[in-house]
C-alpha positions in Angstrom: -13.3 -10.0 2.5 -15.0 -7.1 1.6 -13.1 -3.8 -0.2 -13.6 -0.7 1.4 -12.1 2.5 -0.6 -9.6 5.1 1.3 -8.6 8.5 0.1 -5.3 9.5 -0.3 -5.5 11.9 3.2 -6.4 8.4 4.9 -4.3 6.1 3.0 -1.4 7.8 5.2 -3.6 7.7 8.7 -4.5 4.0 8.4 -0.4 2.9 7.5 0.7 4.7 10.4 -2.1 2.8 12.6 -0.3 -0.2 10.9 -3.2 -1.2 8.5 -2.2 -2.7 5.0 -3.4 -0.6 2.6 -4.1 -1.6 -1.1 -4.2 -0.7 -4.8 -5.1 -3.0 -7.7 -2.8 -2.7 -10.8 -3.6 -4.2 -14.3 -1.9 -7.6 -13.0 -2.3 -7.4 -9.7 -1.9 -5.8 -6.5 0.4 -3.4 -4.5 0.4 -3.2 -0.9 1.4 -0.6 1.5 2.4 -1.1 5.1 3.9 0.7 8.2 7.5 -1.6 9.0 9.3 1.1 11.6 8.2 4.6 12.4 9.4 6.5 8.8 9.8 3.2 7.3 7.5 2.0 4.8 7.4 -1.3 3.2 6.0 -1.8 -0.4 5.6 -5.0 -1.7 4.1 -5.7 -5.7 2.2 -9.4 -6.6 1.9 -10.2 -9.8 -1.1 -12.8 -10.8 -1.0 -13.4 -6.6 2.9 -13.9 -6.4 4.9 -11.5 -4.7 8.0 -10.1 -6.5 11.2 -10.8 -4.7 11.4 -6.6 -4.7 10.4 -5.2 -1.2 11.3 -2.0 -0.9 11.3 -0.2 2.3 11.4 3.8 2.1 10.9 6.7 3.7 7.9 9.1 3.9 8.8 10.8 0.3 9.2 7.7 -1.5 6.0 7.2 0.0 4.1 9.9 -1.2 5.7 9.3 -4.7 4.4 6.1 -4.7 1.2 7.2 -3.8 1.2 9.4 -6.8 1.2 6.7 -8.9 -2.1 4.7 -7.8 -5.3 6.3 -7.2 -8.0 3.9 -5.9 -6.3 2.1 -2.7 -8.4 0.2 -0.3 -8.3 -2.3 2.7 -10.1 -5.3 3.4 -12.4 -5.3 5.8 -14.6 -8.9 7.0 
């Protein structure tokens, strides 16, 4: 799987087309999806294992969370 980079503008485009979008953190990874229209589910994995945390929230705690990470991506074949 190849890593393509996404802006911020798109990061919110792709979700909504329900594409998983990405960010690498010092330990591992965040993921962003689309769970129900204004619902977004975040999950974080640490050294590949996801923390029992998912949090689902709305389009704000979206874009705060966005705020945070700045070089997201999805994996393309």
């Amino acid at each position: 799987m190849n890593k393509k980079p996404v802006t911020k503008a798109e990061v919110i485009k792709l979700i909504n087309l329900g594409t998983v979008v990405k960010n690498d953190t010092s330990d591992g990874y965040v993921t962003i999806k689309r769970k129900i229209k204004g619902i977004f589910e975040i999950k974080i994995f640490i050294n590949g294992v996801e923390k029992p945390e998912v949090f689902s929230n709305n389009f704000e705690k979206l874009l705060e969370t966005m705020k945070k990470y700045d070089a997201f991506y999805i994996e393309e074949e």
